[in-house]
C-alpha positions as CSV (number, residue, x, y, z in Angstrom):
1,X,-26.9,4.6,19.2
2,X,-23.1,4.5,18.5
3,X,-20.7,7.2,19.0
4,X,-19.0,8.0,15.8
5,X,-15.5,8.4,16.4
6,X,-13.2,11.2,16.4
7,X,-11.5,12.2,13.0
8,X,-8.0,11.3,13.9
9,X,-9.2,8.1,15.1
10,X,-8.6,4.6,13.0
11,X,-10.7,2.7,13.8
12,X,-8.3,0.2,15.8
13,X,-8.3,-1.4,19.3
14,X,-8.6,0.5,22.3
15,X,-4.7,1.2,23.8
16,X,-5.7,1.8,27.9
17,X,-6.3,-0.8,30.3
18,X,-9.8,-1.6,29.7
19,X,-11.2,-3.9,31.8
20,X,-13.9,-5.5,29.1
21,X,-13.3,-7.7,26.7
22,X,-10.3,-7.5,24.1
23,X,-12.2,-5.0,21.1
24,X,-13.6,-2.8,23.7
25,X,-17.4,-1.1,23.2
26,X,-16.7,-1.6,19.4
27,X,-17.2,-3.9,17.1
28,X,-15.4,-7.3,17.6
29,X,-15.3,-7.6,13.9
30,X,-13.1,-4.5,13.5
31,X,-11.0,-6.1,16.4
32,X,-10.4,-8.8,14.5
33,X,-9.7,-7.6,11.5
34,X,-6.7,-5.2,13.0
35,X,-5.6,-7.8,14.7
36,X,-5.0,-10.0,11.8
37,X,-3.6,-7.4,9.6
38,X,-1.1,-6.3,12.6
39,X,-0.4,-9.9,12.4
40,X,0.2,-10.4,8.7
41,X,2.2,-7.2,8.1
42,X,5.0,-8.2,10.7
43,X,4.9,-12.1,9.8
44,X,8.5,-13.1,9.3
45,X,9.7,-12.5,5.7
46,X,11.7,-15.5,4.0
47,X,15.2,-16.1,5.1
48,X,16.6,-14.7,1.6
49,X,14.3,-11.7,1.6
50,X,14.9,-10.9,5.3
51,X,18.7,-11.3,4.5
52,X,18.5,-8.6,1.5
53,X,16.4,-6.4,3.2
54,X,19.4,-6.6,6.1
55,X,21.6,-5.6,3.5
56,X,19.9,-2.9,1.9
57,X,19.6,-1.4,5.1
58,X,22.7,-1.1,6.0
59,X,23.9,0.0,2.7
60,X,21.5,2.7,3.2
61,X,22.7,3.5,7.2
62,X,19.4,2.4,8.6
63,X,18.6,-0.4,10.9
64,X,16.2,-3.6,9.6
65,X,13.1,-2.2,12.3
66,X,13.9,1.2,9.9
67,X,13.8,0.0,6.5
68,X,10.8,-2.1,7.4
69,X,8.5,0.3,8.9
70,X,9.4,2.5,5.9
71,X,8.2,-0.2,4.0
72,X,5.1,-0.5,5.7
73,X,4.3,3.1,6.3
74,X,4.8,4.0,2.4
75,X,4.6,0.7,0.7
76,X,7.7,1.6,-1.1
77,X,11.7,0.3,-0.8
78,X,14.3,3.0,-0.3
79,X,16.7,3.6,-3.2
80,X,20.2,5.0,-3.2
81,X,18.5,8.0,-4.7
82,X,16.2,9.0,-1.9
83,X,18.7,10.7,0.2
84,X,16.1,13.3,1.7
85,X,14.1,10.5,3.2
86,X,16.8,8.7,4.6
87,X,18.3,11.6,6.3
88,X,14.9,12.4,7.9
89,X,14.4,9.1,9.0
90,X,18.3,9.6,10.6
91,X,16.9,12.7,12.2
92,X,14.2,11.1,13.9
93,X,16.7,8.7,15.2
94,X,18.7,11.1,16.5
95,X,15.6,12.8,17.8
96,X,14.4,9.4,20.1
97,X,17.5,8.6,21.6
98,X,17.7,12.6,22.8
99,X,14.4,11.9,24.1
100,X,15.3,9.4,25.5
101,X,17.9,10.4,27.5
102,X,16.1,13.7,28.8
């Protein structure tokens, strides 16, 4: 019988170094299918739609990787008007490279 997984868990691949095939004890249907969505949601916009995306970004004082997770994560595009969001997603900037340097 399979062990239901946790409550945080997403049902994704396995992150360690198993040493097993690719999908783990899981279902290699569930592999696949994260596998091609990973795939389709970072496949490489246009050239026109990668270049306005560039310059909304910078209008807005984020970087491209920035503006397209945030599109991603919350299936929305950042507006002028969204100035909490943008400064938290600043913050967390400002956060990683602190961390990074500890």
């Amino acid at each position: 019988m399979a062990r239901r997984p946790k409550r945080s868990h997403n049902g994704g691949p396995p992150l360690d170094d198993y040493k097993g095939p690719p999908w783990g004890k899981g279902d290699p249907y569930i592999f696949l299918a994260w596998q091609a969505a990973h795939a389709k949601a970072w496949k490489a916009p246009s050239r026109e739609v990668m270049l306005m995306r560039m310059n909304k970004a910078e209008r807005l004082g984020l970087t491209y990787d920035e503006y397209m997770l945030e599109i991603l994560e919350r299936g929305r595009h950042l507006r002028e008007e969204d100035t909490e969001r943008i400064s938290a997603i600043k913050a967390a900037r400002k956060r990683r490279r602190a961390r990074h340097l500890d």
